[in-house]
PyMOL commands that place a pseudoatom at each C-alpha (Angstrom):
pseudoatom trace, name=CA, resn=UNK, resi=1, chain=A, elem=C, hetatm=0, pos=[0.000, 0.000, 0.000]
pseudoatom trace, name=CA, resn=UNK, resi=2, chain=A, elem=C, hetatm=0, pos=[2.978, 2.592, 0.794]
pseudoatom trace, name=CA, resn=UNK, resi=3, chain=A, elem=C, hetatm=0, pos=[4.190, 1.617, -2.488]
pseudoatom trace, name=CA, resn=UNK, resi=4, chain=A, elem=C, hetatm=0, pos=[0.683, 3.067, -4.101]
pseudoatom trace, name=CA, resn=UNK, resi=5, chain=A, elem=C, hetatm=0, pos=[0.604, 6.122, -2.544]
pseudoatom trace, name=CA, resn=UNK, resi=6, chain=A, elem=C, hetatm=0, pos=[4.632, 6.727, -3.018]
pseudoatom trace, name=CA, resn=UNK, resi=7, chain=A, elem=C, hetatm=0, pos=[3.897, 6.423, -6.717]
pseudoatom trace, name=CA, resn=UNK, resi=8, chain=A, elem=C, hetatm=0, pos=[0.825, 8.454, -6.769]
pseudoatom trace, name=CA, resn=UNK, resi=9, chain=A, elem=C, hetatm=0, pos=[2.733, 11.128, -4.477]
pseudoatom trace, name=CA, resn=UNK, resi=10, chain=A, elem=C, hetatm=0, pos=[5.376, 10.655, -7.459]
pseudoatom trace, name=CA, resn=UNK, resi=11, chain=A, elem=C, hetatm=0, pos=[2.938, 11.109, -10.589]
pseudoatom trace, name=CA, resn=UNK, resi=12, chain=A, elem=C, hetatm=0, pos=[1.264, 14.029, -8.694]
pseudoatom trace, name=CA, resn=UNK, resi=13, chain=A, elem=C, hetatm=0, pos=[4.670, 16.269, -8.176]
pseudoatom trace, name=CA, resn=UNK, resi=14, chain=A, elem=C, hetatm=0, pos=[6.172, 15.276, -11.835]
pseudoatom trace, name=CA, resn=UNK, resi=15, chain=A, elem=C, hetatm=0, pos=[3.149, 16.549, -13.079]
pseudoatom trace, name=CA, resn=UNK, resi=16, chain=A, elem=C, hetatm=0, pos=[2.764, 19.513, -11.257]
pseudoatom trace, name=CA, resn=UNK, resi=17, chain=A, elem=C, hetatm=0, pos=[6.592, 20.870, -11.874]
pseudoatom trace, name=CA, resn=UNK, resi=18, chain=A, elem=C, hetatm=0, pos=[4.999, 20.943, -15.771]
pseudoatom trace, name=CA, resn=UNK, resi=19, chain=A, elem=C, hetatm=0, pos=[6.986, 17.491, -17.108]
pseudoatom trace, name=CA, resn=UNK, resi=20, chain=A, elem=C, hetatm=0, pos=[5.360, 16.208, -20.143]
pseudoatom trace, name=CA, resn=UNK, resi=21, chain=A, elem=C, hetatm=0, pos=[2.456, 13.049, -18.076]
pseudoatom trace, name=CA, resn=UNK, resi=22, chain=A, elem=C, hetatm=0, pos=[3.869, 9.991, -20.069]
pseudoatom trace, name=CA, resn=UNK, resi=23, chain=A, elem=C, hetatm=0, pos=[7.686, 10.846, -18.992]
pseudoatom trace, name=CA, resn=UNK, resi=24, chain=A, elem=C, hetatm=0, pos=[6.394, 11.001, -15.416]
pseudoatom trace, name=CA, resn=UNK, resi=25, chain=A, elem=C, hetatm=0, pos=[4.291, 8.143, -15.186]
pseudoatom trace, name=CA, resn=UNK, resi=26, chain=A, elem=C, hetatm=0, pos=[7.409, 6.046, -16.361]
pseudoatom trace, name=CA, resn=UNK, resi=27, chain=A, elem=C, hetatm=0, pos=[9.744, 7.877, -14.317]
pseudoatom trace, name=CA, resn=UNK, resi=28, chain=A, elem=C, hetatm=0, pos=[7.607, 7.224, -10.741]
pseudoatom trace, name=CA, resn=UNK, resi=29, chain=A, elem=C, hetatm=0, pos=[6.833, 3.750, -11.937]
pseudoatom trace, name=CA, resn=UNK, resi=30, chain=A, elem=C, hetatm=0, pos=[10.298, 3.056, -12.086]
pseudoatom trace, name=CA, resn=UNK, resi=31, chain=A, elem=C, hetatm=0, pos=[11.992, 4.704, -8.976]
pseudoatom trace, name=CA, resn=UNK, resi=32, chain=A, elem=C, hetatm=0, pos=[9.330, 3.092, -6.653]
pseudoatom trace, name=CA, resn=UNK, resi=33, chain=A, elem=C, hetatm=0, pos=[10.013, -0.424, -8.805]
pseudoatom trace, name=CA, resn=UNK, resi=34, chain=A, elem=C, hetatm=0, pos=[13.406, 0.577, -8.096]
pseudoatom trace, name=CA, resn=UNK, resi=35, chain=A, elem=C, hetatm=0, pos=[13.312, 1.741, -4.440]
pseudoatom trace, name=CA, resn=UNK, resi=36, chain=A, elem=C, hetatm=0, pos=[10.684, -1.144, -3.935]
pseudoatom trace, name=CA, resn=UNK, resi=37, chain=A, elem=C, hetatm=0, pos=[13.742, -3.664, -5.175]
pseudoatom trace, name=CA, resn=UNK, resi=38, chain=A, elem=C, hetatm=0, pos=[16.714, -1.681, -2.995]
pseudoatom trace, name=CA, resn=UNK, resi=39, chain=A, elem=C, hetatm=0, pos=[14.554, -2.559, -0.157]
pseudoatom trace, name=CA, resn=UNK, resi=40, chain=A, elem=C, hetatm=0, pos=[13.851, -6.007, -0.610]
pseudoatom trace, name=CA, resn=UNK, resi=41, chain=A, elem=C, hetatm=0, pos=[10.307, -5.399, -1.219]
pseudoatom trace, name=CA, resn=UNK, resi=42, chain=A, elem=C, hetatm=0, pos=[10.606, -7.160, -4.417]
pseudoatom trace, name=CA, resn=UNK, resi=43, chain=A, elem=C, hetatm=0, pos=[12.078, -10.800, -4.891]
pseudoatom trace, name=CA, resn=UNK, resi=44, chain=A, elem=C, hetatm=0, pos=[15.332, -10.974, -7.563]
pseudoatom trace, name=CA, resn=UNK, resi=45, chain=A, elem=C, hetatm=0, pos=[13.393, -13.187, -9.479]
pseudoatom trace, name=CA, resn=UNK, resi=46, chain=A, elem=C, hetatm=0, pos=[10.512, -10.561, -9.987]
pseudoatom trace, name=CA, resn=UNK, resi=47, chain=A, elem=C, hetatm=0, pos=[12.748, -7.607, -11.366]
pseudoatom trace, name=CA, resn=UNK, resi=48, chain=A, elem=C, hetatm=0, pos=[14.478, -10.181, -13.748]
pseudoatom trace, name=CA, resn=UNK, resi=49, chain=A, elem=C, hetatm=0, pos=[10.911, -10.228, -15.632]
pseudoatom trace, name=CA, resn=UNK, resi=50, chain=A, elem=C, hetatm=0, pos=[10.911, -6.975, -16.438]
pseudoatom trace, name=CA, resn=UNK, resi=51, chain=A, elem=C, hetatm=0, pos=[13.696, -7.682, -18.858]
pseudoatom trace, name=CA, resn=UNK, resi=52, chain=A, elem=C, hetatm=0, pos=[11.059, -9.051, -20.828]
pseudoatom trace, name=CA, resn=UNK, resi=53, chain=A, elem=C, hetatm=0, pos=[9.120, -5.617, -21.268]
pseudoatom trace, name=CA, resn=UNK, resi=54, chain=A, elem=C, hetatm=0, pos=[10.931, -4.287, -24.681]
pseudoatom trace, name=CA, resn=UNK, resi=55, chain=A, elem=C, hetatm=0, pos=[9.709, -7.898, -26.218]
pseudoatom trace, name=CA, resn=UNK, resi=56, chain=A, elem=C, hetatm=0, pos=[5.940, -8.036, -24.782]
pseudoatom trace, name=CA, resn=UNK, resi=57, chain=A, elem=C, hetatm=0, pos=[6.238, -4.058, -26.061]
pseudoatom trace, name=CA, resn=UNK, resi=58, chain=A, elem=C, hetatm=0, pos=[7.615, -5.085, -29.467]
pseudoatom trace, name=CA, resn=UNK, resi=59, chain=A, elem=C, hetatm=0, pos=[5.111, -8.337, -29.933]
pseudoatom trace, name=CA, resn=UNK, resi=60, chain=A, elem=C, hetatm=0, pos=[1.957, -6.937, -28.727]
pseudoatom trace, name=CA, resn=UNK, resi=61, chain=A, elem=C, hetatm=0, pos=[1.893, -3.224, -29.415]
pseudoatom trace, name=CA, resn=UNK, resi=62, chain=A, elem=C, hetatm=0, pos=[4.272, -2.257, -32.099]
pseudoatom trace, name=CA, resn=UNK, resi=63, chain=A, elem=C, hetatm=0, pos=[3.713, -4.956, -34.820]
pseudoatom trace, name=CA, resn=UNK, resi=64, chain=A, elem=C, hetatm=0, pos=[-0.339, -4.685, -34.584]
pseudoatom trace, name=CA, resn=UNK, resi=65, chain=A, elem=C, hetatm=0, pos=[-1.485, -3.604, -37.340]
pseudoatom trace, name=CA, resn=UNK, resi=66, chain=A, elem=C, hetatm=0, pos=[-4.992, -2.526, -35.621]
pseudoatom trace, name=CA, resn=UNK, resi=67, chain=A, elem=C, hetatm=0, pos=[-2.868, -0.253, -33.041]
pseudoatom trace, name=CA, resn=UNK, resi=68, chain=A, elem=C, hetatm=0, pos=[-0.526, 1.086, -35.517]
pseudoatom trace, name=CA, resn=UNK, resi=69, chain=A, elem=C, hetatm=0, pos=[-3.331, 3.551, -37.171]
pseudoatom trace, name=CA, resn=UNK, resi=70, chain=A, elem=C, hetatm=0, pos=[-3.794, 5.480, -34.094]
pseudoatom trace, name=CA, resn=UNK, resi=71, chain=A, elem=C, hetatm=0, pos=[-0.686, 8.033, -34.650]
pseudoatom trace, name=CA, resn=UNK, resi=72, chain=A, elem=C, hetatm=0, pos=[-2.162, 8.026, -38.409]
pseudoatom trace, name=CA, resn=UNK, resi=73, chain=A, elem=C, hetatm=0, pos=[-5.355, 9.488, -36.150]
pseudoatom trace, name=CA, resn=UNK, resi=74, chain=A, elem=C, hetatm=0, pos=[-3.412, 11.898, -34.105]
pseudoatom trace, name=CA, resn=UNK, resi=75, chain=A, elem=C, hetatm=0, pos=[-1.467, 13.283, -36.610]
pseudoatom trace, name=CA, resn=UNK, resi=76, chain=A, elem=C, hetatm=0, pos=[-4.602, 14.341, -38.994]
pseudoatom trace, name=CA, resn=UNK, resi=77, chain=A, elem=C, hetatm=0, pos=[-6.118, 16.117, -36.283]
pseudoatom trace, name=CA, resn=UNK, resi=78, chain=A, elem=C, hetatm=0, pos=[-3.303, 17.976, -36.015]
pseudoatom trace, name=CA, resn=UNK, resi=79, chain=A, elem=C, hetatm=0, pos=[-2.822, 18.515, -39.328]
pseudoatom trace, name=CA, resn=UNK, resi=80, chain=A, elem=C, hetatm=0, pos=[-6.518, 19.668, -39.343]
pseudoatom trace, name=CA, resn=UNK, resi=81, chain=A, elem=C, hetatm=0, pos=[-6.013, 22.161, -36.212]
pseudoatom trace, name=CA, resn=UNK, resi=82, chain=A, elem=C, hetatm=0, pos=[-3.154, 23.531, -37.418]
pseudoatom trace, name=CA, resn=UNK, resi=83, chain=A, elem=C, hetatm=0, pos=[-4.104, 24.004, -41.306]
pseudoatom trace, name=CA, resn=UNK, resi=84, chain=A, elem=C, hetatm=0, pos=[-7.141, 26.261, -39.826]
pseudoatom trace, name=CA, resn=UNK, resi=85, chain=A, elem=C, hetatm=0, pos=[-9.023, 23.627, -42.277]
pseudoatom trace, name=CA, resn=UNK, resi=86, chain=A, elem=C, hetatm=0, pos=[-12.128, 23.905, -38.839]
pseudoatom trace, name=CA, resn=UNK, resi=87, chain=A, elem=C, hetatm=0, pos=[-11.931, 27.165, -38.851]
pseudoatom trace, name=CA, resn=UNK, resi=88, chain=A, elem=C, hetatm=0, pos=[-12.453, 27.661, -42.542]
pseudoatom trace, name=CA, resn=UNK, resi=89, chain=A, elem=C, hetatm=0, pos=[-14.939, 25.306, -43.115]
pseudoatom trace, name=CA, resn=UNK, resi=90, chain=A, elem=C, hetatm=0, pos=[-16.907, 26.693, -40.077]
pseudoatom trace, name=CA, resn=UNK, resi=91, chain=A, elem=C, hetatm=0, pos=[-16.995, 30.070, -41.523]
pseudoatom trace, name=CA, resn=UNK, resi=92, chain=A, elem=C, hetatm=0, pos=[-17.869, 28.915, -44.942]
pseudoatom trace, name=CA, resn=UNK, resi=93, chain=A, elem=C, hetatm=0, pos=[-20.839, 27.154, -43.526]
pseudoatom trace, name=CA, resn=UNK, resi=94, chain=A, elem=C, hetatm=0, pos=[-22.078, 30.226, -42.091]
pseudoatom trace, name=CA, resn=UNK, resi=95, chain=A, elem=C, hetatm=0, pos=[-21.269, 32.350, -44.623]
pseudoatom trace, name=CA, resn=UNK, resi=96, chain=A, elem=C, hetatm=0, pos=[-23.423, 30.406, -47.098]
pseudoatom trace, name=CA, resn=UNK, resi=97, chain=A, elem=C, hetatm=0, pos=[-26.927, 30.788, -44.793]
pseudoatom trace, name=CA, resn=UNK, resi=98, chain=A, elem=C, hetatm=0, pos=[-26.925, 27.727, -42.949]
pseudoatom trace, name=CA, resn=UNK, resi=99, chain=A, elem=C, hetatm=0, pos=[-27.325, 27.750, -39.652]
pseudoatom trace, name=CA, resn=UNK, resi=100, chain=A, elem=C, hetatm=0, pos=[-24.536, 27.270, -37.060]
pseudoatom trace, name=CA, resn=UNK, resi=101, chain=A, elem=C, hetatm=0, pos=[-25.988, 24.736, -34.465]
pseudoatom trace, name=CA, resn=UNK, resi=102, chain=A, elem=C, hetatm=0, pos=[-25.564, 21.859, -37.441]
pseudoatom trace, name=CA, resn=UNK, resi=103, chain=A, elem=C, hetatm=0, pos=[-22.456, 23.206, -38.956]
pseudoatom trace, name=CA, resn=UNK, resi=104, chain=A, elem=C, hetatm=0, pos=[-20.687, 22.642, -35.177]
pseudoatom trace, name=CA, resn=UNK, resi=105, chain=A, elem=C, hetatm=0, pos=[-22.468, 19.189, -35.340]
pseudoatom trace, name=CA, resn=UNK, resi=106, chain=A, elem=C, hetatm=0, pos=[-20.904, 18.129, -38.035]
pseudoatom trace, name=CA, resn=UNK, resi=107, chain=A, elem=C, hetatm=0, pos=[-17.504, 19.685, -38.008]
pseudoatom trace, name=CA, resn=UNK, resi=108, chain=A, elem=C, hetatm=0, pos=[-17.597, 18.052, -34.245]
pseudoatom trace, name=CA, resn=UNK, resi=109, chain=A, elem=C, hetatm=0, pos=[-17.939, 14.490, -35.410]
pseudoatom trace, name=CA, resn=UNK, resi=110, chain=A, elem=C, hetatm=0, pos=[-15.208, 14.915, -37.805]
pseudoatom trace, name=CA, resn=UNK, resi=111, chain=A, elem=C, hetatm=0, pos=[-12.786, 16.824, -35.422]
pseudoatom trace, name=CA, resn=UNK, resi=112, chain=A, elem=C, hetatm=0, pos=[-14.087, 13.933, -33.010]
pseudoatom trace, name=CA, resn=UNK, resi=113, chain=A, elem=C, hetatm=0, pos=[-13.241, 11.014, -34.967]
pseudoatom trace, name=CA, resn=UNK, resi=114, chain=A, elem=C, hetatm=0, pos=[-10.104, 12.653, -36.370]
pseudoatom trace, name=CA, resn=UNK, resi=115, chain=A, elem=C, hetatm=0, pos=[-8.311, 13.254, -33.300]
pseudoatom trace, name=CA, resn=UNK, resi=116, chain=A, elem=C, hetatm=0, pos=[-9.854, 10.959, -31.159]
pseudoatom trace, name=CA, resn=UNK, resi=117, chain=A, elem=C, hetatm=0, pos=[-9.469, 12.726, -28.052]
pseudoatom trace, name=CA, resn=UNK, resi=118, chain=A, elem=C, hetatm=0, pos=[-12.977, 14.095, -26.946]
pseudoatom trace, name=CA, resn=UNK, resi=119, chain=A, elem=C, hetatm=0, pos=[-11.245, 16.819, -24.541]
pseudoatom trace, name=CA, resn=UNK, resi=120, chain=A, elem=C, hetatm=0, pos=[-9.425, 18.236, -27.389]
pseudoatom trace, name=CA, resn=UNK, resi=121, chain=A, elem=C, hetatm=0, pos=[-12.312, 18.110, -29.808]
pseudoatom trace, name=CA, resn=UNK, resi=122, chain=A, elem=C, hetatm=0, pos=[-14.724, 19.716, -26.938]
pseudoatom trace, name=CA, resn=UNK, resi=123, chain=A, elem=C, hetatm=0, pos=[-11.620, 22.250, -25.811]
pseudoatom trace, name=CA, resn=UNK, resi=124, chain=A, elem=C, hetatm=0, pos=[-11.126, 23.130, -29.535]
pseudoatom trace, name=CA, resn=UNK, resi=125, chain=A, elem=C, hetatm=0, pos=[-14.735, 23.697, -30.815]
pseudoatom trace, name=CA, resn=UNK, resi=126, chain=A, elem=C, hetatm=0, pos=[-15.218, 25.940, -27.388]
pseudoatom trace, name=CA, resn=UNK, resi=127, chain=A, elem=C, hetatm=0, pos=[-12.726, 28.226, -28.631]
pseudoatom trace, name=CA, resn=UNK, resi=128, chain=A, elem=C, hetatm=0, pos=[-14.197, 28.257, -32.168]
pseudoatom trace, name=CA, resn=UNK, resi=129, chain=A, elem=C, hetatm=0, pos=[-17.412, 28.785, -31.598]
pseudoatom trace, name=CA, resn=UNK, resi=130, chain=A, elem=C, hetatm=0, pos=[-19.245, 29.452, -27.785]
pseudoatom trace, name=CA, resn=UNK, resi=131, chain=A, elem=C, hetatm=0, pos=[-18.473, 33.000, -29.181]
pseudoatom trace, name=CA, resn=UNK, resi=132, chain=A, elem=C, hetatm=0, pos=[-20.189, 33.191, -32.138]
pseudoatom trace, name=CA, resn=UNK, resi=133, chain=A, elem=C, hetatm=0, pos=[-23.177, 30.737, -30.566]
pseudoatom trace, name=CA, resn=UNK, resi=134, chain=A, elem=C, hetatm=0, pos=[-22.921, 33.677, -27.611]
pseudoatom trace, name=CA, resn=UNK, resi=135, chain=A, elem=C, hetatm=0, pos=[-23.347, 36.592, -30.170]
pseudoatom trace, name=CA, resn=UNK, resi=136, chain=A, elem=C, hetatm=0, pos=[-26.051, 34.826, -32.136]
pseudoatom trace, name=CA, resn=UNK, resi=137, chain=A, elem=C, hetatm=0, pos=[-28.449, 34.733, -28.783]
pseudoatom trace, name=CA, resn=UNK, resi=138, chain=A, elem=C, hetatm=0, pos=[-28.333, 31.219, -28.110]
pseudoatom trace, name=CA, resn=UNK, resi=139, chain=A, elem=C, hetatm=0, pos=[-28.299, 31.165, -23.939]
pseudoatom trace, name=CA, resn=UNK, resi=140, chain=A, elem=C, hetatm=0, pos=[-24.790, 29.963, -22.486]
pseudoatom trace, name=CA, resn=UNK, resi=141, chain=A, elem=C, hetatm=0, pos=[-26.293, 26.314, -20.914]
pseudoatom trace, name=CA, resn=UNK, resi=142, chain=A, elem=C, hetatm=0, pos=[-27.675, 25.767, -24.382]
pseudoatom trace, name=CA, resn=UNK, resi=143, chain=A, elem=C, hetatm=0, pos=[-24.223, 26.464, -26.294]
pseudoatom trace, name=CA, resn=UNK, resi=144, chain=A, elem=C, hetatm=0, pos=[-22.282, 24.644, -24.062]
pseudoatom trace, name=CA, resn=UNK, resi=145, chain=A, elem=C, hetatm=0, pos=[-24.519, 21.648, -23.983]
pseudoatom trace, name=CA, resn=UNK, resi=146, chain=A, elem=C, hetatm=0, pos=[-24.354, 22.103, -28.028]
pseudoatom trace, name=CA, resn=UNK, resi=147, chain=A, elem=C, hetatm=0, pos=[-20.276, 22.004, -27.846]
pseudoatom trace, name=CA, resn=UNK, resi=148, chain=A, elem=C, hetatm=0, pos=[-20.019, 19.289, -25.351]
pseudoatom trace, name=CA, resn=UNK, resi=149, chain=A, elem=C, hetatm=0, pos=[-22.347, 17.345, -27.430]
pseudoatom trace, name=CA, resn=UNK, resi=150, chain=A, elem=C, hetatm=0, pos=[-20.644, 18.067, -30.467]
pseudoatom trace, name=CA, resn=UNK, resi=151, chain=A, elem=C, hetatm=0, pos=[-17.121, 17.157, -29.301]
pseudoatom trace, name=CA, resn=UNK, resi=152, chain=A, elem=C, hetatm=0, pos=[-17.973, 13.893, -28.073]
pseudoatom trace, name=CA, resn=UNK, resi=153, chain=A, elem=C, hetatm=0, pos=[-19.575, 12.550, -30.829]
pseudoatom trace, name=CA, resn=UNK, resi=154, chain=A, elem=C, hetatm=0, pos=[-16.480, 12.034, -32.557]
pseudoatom trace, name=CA, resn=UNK, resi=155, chain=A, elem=C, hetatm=0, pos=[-15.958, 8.780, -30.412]
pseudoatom trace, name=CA, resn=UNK, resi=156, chain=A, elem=C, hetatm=0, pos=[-18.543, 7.402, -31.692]
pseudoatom trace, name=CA, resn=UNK, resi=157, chain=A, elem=C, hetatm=0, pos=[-18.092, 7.798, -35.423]
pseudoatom trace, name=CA, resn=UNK, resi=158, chain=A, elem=C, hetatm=0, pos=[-16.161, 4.816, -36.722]
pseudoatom trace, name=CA, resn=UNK, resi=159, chain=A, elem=C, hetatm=0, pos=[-12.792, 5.248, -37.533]
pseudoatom trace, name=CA, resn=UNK, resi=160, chain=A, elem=C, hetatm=0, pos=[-11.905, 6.383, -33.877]
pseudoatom trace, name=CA, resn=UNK, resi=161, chain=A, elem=C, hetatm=0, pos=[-9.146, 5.952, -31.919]
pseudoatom trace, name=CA, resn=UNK, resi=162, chain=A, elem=C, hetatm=0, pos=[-11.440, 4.622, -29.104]
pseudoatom trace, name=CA, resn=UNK, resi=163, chain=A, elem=C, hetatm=0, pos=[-13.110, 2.408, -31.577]
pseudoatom trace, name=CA, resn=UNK, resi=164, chain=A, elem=C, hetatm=0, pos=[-9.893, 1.045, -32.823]
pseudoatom trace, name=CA, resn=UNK, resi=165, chain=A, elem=C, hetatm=0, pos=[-8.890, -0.005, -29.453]
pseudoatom trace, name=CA, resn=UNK, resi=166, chain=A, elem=C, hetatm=0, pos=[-11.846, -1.178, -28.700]
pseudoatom trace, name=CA, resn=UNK, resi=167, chain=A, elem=C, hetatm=0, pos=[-11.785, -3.485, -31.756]
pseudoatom trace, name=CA, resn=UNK, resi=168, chain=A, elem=C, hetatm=0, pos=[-8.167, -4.737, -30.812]
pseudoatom trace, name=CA, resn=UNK, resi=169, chain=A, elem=C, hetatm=0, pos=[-9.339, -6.138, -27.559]
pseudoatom trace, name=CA, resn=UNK, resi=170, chain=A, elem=C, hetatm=0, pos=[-12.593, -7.559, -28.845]
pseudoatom trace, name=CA, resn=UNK, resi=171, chain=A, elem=C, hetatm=0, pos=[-10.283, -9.349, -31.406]
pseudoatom trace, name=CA, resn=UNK, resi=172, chain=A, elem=C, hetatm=0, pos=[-7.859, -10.806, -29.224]
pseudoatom trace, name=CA, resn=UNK, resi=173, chain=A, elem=C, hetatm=0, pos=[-10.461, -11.834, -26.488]
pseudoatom trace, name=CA, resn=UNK, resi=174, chain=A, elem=C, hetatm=0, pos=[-12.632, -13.188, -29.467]
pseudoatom trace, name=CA, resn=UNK, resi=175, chain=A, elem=C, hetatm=0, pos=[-9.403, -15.376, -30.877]
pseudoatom trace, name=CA, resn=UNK, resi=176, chain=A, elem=C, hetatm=0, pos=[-8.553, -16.667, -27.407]
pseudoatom trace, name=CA, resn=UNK, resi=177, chain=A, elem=C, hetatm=0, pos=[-11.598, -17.499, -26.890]
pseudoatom trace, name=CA, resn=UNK, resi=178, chain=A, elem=C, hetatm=0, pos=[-12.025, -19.341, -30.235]
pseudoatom trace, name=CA, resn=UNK, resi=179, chain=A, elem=C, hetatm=0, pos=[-8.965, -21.695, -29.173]
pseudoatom trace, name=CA, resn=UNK, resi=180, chain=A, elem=C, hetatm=0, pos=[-10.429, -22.945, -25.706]
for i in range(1, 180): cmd.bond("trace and resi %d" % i, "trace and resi %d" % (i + 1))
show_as sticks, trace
zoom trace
């Protein structure tokens, strides 16, 4: 149990100084793997096992081919939020008479499914357009129920990242369970 709360201690202060969250969950989960070994906490049979991490790594995350489209994901969302393609595409949409409520709808399932993050896609449709729904009357529960709404619907357009996890585990669960 100290060993729990020495790591979550850990993860709390490396993310609080500002370090980037993956770089401090691996940091705390070795020193108190570490410490936990120095003490005799952990048998020298047990830390001999995690020699075996870079192959488990290697075997079952790097070569699947299901896993290995979700930086394809990432990368187009950024591509999208930095190109100003939302942005663009939001105006023309207005521009052209159609109303805004459907325009955020839409451009929030494919911000959604393209990044696959629904805090980004909610964070970055916010900034877009709670203004403009602000300006156009709509009251402030009703725009950000609209952008909430909007940025998580994204997960649940197909070719999401939560979706293609999702369908990695089914798959392997499904194949084991084939073989029993």
């Amino acid at each position: 149990m100290i060993w729990l709360l020495l790591i979550f201690v850990l993860a709390l202060a490396g993310v609080l100084t500002g370090l980037p969250v993956a770089l401090v969950l691996i940091c705390a989960g070795c020193l108190v793997v570490g410490l936990a070994w120095l003490t005799g906490q952990v048998a020298t049979t047990d830390i001999y096992s995690y020699a075996a991490l870079p192959d488990r790594l290697w075997d079952g995350v790097l070569t699947n081919q299901t896993l290995a489209a979700i930086p394809v994901f990432l990368a187009m969302g950024c591509v999208l939020q930095q190109s100003g393609l939302i942005e663009r595409a939001l105006s023309l949409l207005t521009q052209r008479g159609r109303a805004l409520p459907p325009a955020i709808v839409g451009l929030g399932g494919l911000l959604g499914a393209t990044t696959g993050v629904a805090g980004a896609s909610v964070t970055s449709l916010g900034l877009l357009t709670l203004p403009q729904l602000l300006k156009g009357g709509m009251s402030p529960s009703a725009a950000s129920g609209l952008v909430a709404a909007s940025g998580t619907l994204g997960q649940l357009i197909p070719p999401s990242v939560v979706l293609l996890v999702l369908a990695d585990q089914v798959s392997q669960h499904y194949s084991a369970a084939q073989y029993k």
